[in-house]
Every structure is written in C-alpha cells, then in structure tokens.
C-alpha positions as a Python dict, from the first residue, in 0.01 Angstrom:
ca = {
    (1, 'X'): (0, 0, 0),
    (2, 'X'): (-204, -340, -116),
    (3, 'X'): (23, -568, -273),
    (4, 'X'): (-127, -640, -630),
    (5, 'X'): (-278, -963, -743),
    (6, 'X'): (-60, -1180, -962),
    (7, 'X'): (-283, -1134, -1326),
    (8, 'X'): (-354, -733, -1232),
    (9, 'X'): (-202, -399, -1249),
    (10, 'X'): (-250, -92, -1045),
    (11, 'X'): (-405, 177, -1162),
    (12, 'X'): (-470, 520, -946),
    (13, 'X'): (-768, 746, -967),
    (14, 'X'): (-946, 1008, -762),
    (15, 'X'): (-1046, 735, -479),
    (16, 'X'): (-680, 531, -481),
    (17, 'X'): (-523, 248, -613),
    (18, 'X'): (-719, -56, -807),
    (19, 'X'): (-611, -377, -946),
    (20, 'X'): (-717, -452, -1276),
    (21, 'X'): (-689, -774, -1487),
    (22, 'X'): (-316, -698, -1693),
    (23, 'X'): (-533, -767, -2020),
    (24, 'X'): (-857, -523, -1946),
    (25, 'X'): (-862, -237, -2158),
    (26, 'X'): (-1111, -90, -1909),
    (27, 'X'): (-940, 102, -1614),
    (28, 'X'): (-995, 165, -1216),
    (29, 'X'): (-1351, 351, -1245),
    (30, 'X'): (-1453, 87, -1479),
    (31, 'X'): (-1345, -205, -1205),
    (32, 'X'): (-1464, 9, -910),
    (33, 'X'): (-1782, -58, -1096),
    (34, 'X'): (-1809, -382, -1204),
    (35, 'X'): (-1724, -456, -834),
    (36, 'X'): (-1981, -269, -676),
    (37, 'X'): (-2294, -355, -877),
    (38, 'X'): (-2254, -761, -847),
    (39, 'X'): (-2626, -768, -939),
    (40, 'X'): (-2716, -958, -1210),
    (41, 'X'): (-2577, -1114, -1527),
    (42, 'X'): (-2736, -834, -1763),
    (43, 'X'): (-2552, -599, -1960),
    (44, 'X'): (-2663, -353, -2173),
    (45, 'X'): (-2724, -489, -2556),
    (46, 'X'): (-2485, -482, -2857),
    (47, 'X'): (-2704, -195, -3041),
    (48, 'X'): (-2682, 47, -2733),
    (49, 'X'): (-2270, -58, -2743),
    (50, 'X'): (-2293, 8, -3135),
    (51, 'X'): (-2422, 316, -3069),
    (52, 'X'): (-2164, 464, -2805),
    (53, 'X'): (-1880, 374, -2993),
    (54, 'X'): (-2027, 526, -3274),
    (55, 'X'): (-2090, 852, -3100),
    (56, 'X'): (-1687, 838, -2945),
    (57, 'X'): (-1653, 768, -3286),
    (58, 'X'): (-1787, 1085, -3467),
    (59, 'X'): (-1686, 1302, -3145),
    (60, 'X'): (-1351, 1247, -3148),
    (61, 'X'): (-1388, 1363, -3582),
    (62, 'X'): (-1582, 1644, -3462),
    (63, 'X'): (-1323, 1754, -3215),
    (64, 'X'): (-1090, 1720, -3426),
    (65, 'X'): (-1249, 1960, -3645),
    (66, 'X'): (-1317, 2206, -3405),
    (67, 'X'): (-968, 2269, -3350),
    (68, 'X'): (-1000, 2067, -3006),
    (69, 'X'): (-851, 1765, -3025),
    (70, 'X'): (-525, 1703, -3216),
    (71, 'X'): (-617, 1560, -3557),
    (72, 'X'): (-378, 1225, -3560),
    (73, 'X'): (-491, 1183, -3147),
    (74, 'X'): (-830, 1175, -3331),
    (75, 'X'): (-818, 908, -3577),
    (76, 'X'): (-658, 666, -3354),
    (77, 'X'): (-962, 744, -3069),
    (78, 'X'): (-1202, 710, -3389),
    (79, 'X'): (-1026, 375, -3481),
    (80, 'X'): (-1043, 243, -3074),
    (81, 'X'): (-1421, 356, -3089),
    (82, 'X'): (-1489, 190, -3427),
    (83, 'X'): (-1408, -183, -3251),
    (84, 'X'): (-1641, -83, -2990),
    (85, 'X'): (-1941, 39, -3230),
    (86, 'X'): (-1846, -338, -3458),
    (87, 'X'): (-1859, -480, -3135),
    (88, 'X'): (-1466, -638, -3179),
    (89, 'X'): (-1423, -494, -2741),
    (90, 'X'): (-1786, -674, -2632),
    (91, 'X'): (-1588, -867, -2442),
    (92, 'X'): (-1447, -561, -2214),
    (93, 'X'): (-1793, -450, -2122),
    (94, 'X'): (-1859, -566, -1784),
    (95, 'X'): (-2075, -345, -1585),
    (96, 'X'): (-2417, -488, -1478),
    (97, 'X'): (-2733, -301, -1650),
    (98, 'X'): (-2786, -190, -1278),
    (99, 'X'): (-2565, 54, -1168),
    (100, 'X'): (-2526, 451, -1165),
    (101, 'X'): (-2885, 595, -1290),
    (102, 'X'): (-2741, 797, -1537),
    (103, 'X'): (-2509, 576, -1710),
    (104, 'X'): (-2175, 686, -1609),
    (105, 'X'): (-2018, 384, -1520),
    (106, 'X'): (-2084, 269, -1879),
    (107, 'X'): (-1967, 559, -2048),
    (108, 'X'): (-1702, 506, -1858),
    (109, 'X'): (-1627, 182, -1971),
    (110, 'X'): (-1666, 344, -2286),
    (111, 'X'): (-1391, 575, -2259),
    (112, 'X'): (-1154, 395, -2079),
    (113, 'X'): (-1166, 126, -2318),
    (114, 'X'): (-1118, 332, -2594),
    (115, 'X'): (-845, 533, -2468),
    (116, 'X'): (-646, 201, -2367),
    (117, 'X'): (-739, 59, -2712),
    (118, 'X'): (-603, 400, -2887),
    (119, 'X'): (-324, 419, -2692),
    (120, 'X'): (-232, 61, -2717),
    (121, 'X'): (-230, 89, -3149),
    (122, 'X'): (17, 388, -2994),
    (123, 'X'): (257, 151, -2852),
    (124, 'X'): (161, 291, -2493),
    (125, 'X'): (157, 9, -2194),
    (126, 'X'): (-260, -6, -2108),
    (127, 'X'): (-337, 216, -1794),
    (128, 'X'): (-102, 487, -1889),
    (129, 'X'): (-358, 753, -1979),
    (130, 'X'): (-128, 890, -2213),
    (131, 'X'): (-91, 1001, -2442),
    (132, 'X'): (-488, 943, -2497),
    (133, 'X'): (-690, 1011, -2177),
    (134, 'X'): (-991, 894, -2134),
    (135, 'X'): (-1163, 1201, -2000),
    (136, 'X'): (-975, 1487, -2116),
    (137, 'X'): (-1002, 1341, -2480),
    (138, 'X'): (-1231, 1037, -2569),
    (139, 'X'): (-1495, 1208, -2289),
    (140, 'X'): (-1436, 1547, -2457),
    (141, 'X'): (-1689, 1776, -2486),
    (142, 'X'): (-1935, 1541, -2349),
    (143, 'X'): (-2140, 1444, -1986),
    (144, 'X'): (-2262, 1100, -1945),
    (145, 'X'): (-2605, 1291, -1865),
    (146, 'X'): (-2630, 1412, -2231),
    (147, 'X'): (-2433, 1097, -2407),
    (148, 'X'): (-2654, 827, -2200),
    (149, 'X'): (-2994, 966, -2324),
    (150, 'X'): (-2872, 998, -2637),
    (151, 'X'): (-2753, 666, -2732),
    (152, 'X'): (-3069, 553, -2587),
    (153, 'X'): (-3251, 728, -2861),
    (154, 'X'): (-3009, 623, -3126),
    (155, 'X'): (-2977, 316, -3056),
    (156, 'X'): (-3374, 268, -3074),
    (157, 'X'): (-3413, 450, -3408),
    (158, 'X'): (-3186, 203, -3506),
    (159, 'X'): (-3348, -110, -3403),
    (160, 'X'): (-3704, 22, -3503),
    (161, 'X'): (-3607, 214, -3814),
    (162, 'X'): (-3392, -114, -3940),
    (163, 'X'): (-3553, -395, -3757),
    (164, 'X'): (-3940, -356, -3640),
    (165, 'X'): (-4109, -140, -3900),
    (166, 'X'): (-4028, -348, -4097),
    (167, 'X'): (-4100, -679, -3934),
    (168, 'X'): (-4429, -558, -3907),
    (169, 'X'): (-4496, -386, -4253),
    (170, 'X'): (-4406, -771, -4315),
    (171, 'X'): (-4667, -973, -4092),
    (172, 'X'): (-4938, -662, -4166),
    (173, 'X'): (-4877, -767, -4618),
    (174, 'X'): (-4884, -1175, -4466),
    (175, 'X'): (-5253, -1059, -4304),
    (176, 'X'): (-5378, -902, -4596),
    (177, 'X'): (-5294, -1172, -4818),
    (178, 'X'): (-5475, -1408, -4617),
    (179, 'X'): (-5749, -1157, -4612),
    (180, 'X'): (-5776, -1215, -4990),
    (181, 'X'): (-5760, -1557, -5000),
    (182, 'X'): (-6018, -1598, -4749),
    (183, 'X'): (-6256, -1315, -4895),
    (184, 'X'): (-6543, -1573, -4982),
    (185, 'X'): (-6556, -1784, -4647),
    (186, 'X'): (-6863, -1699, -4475),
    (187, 'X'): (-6833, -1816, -4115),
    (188, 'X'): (-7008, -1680, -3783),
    (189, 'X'): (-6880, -1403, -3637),
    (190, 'X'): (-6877, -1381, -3283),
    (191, 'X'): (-6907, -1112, -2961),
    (192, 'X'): (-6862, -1197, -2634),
    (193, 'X'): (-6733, -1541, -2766),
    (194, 'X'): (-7082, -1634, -2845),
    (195, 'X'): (-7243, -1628, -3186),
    (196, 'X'): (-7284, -1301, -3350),
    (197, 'X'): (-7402, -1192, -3745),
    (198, 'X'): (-7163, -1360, -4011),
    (199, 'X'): (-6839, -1210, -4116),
    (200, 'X'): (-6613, -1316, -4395),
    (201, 'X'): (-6279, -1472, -4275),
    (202, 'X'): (-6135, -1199, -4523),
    (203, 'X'): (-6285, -931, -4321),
    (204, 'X'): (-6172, -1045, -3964),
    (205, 'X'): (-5834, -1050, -4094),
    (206, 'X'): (-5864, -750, -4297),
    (207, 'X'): (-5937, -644, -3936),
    (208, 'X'): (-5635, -788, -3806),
    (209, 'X'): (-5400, -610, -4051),
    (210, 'X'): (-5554, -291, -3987),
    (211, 'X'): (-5408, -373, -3653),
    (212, 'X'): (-5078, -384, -3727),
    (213, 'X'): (-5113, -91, -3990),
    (214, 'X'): (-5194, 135, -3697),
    (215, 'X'): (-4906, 11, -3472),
    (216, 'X'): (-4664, 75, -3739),
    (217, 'X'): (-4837, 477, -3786),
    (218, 'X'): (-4794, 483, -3367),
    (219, 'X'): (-4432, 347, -3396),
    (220, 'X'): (-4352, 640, -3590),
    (221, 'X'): (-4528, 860, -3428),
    (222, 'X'): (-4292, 787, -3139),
    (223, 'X'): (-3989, 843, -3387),
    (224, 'X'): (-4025, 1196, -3401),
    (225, 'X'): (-4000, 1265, -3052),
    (226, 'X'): (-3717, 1007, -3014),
    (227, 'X'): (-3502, 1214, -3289),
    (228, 'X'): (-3464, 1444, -3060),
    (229, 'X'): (-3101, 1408, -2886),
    (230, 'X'): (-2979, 1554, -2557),
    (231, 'X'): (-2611, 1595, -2699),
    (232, 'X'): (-2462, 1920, -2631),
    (233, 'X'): (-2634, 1990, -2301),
    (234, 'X'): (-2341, 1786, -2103),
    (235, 'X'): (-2410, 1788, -1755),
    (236, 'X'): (-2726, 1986, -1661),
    (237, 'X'): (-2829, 2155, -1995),
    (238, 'X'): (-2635, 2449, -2035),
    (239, 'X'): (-2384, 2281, -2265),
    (240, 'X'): (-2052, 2384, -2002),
    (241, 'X'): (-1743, 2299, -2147),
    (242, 'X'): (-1864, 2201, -2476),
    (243, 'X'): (-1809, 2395, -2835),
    (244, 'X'): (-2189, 2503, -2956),
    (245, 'X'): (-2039, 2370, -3331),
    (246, 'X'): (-1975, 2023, -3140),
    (247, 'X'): (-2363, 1825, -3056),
    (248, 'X'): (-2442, 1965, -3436),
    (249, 'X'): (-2157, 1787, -3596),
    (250, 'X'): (-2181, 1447, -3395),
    (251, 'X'): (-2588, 1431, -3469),
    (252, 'X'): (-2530, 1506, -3830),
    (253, 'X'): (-2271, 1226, -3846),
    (254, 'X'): (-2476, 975, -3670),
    (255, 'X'): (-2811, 1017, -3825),
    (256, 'X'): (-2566, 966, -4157),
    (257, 'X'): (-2389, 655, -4060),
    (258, 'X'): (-2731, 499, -3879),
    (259, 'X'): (-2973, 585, -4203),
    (260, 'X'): (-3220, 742, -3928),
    (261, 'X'): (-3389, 1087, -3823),
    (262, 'X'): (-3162, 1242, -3549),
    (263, 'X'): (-3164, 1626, -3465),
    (264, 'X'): (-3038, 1807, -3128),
    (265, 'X'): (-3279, 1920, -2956),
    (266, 'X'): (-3417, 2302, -2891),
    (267, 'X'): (-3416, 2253, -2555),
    (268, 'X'): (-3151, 2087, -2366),
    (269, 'X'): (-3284, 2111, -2019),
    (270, 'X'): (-3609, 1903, -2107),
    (271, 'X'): (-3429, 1637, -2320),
    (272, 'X'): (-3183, 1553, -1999),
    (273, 'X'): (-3431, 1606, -1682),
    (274, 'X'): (-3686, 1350, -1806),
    (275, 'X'): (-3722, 1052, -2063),
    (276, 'X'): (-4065, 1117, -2197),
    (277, 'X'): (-3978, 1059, -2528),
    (278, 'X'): (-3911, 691, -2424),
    (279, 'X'): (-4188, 628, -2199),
    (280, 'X'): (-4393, 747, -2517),
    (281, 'X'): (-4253, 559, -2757),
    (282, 'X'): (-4252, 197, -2483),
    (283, 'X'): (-4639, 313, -2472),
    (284, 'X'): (-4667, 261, -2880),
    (285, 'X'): (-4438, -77, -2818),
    (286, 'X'): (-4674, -184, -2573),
    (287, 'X'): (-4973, -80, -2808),
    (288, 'X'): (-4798, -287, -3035),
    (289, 'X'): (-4768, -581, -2836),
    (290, 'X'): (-5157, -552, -2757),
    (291, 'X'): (-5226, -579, -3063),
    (292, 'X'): (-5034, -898, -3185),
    (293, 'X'): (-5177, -1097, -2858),
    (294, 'X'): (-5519, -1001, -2956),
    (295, 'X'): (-5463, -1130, -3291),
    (296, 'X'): (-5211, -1408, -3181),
    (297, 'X'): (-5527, -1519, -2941),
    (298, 'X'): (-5783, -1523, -3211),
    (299, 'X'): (-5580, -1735, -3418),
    (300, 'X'): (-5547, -1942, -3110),
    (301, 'X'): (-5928, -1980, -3077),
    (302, 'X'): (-6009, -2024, -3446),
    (303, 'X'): (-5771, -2285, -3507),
    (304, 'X'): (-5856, -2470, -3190),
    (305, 'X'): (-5999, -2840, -3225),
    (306, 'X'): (-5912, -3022, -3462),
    (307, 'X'): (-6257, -3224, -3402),
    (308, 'X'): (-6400, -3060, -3059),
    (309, 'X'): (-6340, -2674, -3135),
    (310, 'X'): (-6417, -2442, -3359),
    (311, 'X'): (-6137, -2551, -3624),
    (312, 'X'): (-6240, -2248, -3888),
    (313, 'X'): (-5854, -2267, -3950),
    (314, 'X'): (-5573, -2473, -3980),
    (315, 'X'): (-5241, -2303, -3885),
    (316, 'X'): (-4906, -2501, -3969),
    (317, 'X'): (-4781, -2766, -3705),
    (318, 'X'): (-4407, -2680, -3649),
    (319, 'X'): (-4363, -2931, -3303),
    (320, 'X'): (-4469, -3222, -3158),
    (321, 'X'): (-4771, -3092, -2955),
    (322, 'X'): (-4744, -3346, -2630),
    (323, 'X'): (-4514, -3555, -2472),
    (324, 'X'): (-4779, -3794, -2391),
    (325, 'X'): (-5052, -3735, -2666),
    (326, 'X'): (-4968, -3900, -2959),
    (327, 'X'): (-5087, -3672, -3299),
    (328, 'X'): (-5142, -3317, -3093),
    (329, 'X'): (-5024, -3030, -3245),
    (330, 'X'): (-5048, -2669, -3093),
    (331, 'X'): (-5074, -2338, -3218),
    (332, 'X'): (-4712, -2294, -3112),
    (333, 'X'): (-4602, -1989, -3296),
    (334, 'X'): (-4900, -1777, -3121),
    (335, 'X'): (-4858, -1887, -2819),
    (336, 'X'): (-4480, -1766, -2834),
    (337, 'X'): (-4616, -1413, -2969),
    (338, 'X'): (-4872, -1381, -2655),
    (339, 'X'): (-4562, -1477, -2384),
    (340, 'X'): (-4366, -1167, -2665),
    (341, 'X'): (-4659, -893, -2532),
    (342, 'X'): (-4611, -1000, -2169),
    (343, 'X'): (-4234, -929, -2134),
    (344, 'X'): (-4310, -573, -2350),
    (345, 'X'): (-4569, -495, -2107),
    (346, 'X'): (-4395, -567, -1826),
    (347, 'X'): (-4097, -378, -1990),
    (348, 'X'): (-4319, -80, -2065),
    (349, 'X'): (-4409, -121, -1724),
    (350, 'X'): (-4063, -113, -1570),
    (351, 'X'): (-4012, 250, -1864),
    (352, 'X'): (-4267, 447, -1686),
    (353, 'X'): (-4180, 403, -1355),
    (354, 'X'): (-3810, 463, -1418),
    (355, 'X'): (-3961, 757, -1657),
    (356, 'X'): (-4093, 919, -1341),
    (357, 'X'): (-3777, 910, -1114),
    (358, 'X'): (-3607, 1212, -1240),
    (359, 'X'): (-3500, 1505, -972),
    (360, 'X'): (-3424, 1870, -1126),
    (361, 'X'): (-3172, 1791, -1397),
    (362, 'X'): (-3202, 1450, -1427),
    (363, 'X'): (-3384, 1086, -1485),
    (364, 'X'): (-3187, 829, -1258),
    (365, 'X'): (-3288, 497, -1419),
    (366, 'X'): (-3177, 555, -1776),
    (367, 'X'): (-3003, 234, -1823),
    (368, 'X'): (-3311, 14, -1702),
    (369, 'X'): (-3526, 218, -1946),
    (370, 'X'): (-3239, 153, -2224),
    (371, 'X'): (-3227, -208, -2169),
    (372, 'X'): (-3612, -267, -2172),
    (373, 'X'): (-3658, -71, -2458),
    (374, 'X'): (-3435, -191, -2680),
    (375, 'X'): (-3510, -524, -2578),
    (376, 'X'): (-3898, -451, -2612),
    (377, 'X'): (-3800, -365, -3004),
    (378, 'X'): (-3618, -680, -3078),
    (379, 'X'): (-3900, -916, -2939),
    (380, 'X'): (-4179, -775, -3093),
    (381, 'X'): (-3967, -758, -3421),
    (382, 'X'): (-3868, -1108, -3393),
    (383, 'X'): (-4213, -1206, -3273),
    (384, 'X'): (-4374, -1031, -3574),
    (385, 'X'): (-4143, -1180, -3859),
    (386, 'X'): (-4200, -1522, -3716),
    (387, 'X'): (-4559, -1489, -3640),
    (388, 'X'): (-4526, -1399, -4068),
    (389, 'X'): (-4357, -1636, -4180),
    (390, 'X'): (-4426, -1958, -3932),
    (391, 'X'): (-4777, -1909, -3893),
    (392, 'X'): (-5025, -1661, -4072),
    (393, 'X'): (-4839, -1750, -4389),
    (394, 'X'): (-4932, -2086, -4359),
    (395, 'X'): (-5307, -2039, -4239),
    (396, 'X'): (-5545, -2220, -4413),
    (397, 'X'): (-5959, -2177, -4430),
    (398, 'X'): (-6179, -2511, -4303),
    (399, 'X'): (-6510, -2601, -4371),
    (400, 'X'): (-6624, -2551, -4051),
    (401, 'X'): (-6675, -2179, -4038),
    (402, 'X'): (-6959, -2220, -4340),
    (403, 'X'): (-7085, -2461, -4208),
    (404, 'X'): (-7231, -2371, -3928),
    (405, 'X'): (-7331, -2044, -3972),
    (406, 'X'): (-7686, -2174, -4114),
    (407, 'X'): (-7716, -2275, -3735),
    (408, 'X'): (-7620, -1948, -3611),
    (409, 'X'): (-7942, -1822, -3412),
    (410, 'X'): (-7787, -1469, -3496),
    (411, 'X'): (-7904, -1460, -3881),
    (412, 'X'): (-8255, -1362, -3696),
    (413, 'X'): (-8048, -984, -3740),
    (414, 'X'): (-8116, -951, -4101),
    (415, 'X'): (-8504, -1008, -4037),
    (416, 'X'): (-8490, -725, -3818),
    (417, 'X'): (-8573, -413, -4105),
    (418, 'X'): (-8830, -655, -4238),
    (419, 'X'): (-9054, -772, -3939),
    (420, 'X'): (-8916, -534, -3635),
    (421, 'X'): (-8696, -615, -3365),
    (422, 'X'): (-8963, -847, -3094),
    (423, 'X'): (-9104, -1088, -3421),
    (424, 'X'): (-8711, -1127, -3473),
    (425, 'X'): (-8647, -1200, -3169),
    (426, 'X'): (-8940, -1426, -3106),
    (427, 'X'): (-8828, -1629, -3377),
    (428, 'X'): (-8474, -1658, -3257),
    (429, 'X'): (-8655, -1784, -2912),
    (430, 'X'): (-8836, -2091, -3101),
    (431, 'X'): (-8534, -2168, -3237),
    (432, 'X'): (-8289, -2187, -2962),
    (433, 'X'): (-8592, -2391, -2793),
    (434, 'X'): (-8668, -2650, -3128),
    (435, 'X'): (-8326, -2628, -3205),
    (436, 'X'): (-8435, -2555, -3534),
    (437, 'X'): (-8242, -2307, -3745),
    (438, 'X'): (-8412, -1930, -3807),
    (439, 'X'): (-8508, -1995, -4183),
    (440, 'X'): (-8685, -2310, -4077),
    (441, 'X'): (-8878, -2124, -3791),
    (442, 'X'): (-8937, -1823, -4022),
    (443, 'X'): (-9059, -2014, -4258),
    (444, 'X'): (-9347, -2154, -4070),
    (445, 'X'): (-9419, -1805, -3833),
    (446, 'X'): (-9457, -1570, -4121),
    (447, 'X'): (-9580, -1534, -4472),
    (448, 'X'): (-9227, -1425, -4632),
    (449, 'X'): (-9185, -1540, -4946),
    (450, 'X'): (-8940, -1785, -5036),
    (451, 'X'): (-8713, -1529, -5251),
    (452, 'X'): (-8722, -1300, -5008),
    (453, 'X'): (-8652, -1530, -4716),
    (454, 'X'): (-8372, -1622, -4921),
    (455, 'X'): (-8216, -1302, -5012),
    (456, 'X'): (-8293, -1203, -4631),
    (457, 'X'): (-8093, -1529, -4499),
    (458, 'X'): (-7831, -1500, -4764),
    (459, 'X'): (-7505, -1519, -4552),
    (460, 'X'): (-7261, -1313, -4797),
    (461, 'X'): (-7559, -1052, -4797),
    (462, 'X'): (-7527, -1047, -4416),
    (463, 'X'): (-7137, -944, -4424),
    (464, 'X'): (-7184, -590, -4601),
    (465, 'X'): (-7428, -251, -4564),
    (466, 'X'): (-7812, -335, -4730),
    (467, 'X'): (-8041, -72, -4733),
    (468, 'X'): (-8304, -112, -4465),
    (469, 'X'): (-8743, -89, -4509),
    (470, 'X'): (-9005, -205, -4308),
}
C-alpha cells in the first residue's frame, strides 16, 4: 500500500486508495478528478454552483418527503447543500471546466462535499461516508446526465431572468430617451457610409432601441424552451431508480426559490440526448450581441473627430485617450461593448459545436456549453448596463449633423416626384462637379418656384412620408 502524504488522508473507492488534503470536504472521485484534468484554471461560475446546491438542496426535502430519505438525514444534507448554493464551500470546488462531458465529476464534487459537510455538522470524521453518503443519499434519485442539463438551464434563467433582461430593458429606456431629446436634429443620414436622405438623430436612435427591444422579445423567446428541465430522466431518460413524485417536487421548489419559469419536461429522452434548447437560446445571445456592436459602432463613427470626423455627437470622456497625445479622448465605453459581442460570438460559437456532439442518450460537452453560456449572459448584461449608464446616457447632439446636410448631394431625392428621376439626377451631377449645393443648382436649371423649392428642400420634410405628384 502507498504510504500517505503528511497533510492527506486515504480514502477508498471503486478504483483504490487516494490521498486527499485532511481539510477537503471533497473525496477520492473528486481528487481522481481534479488530478486528471490539469487543464486550465477555469471552473465553472458561482451561479451554475448556486444552482446545484440548490437542487441537492430541494432533493434531499423532496426525498425526504417521499418517504426516501430519513427526514433529520435530510435537513442536515439540505443545510450542507445550502453553503454550497450561498457559495460559503467555493473554495472546495476544484475540478477544471474541462473534464467528463456530462458533468459528473462536478456533481460529484457536489455530493461529496455535501455529504462531508453534513456529516461533519454530525460529528462524523470527513471521508467516513457515514452516516451521509454521498451517492446513496445526497446523489439520490438523481444521474449527473439529468442534474447537469438541468442546472445549466437554471442557472441561465437565473442570470437572464434577474440580470440581462433587465440590463437591457435598461440601455433600450437610455436609447429612447435620447431618441426624444434628439427628435429635432436634422443631420444626413447615410448608406454605404456615404451620404444618404436626412434622418433625425431621434429616429436613428429610435432605430437603435428598437434593436434592443427585439433582443429582449428573442431572449425570451429562448426562455421557454430553456424552462424545460431534464430532471427525473436520471441516466438515459427512463427515470430508473427515481420516484415519478421526485423531478415534480424539486422543479416546483426551484422555480420557487429562483423567481423563474421551470417545468419538467414531457419528454425526457430529448431534454438529455441533445442541448438544443441552449444552442437556441446562445443564438438569441449572440443576436444580442450583434446588435449592441452595430449600435456600439455607430456611436463610434458619429462621435468620431472632434475636428476631422463627423462629430454629430459627443459621448462622455471617462479616460485619458493616449499615452502620448495630450487632450485625446476615445469612445471607450463602445469600444469595450464591441470586444463584449466578440467573446459571445465566439462563445456561441464554441455552444453549437459542443451542441452537436451528442451520441444516443447523450450531449458530451455540457460543461463547456454551461460555462460559455452563462458567461455569454453576464457580459452582455454588464456590457449593456454600462453601455447605459457610461455612455448613451451621457450622449450629447453637435452642430455638425445640421450643418451639413444643406451640402448633402442626396436632398436631390425629394425633387424626384416633382421633376422625375434623370432631371434629379442631372442636377445632383452639376453639383458634385460645381460643388455647389442642390438648391443652388436647382435654382438656376428649373423654373420651381421659390416656395416650392423650399418646401421641396425642407430637411425635417425629408425625414417623414409626403405624398408624391408629378
């Protein structure tokens, strides 16, 4: 026999003898574990470890009720669980994000930490498996293959529910009230990045809040499908060694406790053999993310200058903008929200190709996909409430969107109904080539009155439906 370290005890299990650390609450599969996947320093996130203890939590109750699980064995197992869920055991949660596809070695964690934590309030030495075991009793009535999936999807109802709805139903109010304030600034719009037909400032970011509107409707869109749990299937779907009164009781507690929508599913084989729900719901984060750099990067362009740009905006200057410029300031806050959609791209790219790597019974990447999607929800969150609060709160209208659009070449448009397309265009020609402006060519190529040249011309006229003649 392998003499034990000084600092460790030996604990036995199916494969032999291990030495774990005397003050670990986690046991041998737990070490096996964190010594075989020496792969990185990530772990999965304090809301998916909220979420797990939770569920040992409201299992162990549920048990307990069922007539399963001795009733005072419960309540110390639900007490051990409820330090993991308030996240007093972090600190024992040691196996790298990359590991066993379905989870196992976490929920393993899980359970052994709980059942050293229950039995040491007990008065038990840790590793003695009684008289709380971690299978037989924190595990009960459960398969990592059904608990995995469904933290996954509690975990993210939780974050989105509580954090990103609204974060965004935040920024998408901070848009709109911009929108108002900037109602009567005529400026040029643009297609293409060259000079289009004017807009209002108002109505580009009346544009840009209809944006985030949407992403919030397709967020929770994805919420319905990810209220669907997998508890209760265990290990391949057909719910083996599990009460059918159990999953029921455990959902009903956890959609409580979290304030969110949570329902076992219908079908227990489709919620464990793939993760569709999540690779839908990554596709609306990623949606999401697409729209905030869009929006991030028009802000970008808009405020760019101060002197040499287009400088139709003034955002607020947070930073020093150079080390070696003296005065620069940069549109800081946007810029962090555009690097914010890479990551959740490349995280929603990471979610469907895990999504796809499930065999019969069961997806074999699940803790990837629960990493990246969880963190996918707290970046856009914490993109959107700073993009809010740091920036389009603070955006200001310039002078310089007005004023130019009398140069725009594109006001040519609104003669159009009144002299046909080619004498339009004709007269957007001469100017480009006198670099005159189109009233002043007008003016001389046709016999328009006045008036009506200026009601054509008016800019505000230009930003809403007119009824057209010839």
């Amino acid at each position: 026999m392998a003499l034990r370290p000084a600092g460790h005890r030996q604990e036995v299990d199916f494969g032999g003898t291990v030495a774990v650390p005397d003050g670990a609450l986690w046991g041998a599969q737990t070490q096996r574990a964190i010594e075989a996947f020496t792969i990185s320093d990530l772990r999965l996130p304090r809301g998916y470890l909220r979420g797990l203890g939770a569920l040992k939590r409201a299992a162990a109750r549920a048990n307990a009720e069922l007539g399963l699980l001795d009733p005072a064995l419960a309540e110390v197992i639900a007490t051990a669980a409820g330090e993991v869920a308030d996240g007093t055991l972090d600190g024992h949660f040691r196996v790298d994000v990359f590991q066993t596809g379905s989870g196992t070695n976490t929920n393993m964690n899980a359970n052994e930490v709980i059942a050293n934590r229950a039995n040491q309030l007990l008065g038990a030495p840790l590793g003695a498996k009684h008289p709380v075991h971690p299978n037989d009793h924190v595990n009960r009535g459960q398969s990592s293959n059904d608990v995995t999936p469904t933290v996954v999807h509690l975990a993210a109802q939780e974050a989105i529910t509580h954090r990103l709805v609204p974060a965004f139903a935040r920024l998408a109010r901070s848009l709109r009230v911009v929108a108002r304030a900037t109602d009567g600034v005529v400026k040029t719009g643009r297609t293409h990045l060259q000079d289009a037909v004017p807009i209002r400032l108002g109505q580009e970011f009346l544009g840009h809040a209809g944006q985030v509107e949407r992403s919030l409707q397709r967020i929770r869109a994805a919420q319905h499908g990810l209220a669907e749990v997998a508890l209760g299937g265990t290990a391949v779907g057909t719910g083996l060694n599990t009460h059918p009164g159990f999953a029921g009781r455990v959902v009903a507690a956890l959609a409580e406790e979290f304030a969110v929508e949570l329902r076992e599913t219908e079908n227990h084989f489709q919620a464990q053999n793939n993760l569709d729900a999540v690779v839908f719901a990554s596709g609306a984060l990623r949606t999401a993310a697409v729209s905030l750099l869009k929006i991030a990067d028009d802000v970008r362009w808009m405020s760019s200058g101060p002197r040499t740009g287009l400088a139709e905006i003034e955002v607020p200057s947070l930073s020093m903008g150079s080390s070696i410029m003296p005065g620069k300031t940069n549109p800081v806050v946007a810029e962090a929200v555009c690097q914010v959609a890479a990551k959740v791209s490349g995280n929603d790219a990471t979610i469907a190709l895990a999504g796809g790597r499930g065999n019969f019974e069961l997806t074999v990447m699940t803790p990837v996909v629960a990493y990246c999607l969880l963190e996918s929800i707290e970046l856009l969150a914490g993109a959107a409430g700073v993009f809010a609060e740091r920036c389009v709160d603070g955006i200001r209208a310039t002078d310089a969107g007005p004023a130019a659009v009398e140069r725009s070449l594109m006001a040519a448009t609104a003669l159009t109904p009144r002299l046909g397309y080619d004498e339009a265009a004709a007269i957007a020609a001469e100017a480009r080539r006198s670099g005159r402006t189109i009233r002043e060519v007008a003016r001389e190529r046709t016999d328009l009155p006045d008036d009506e040249l200026r009601e054509l011309l008016d800019p505000r006229r230009m930003t809403e439906p007119h009824p057209t003649h010839r």
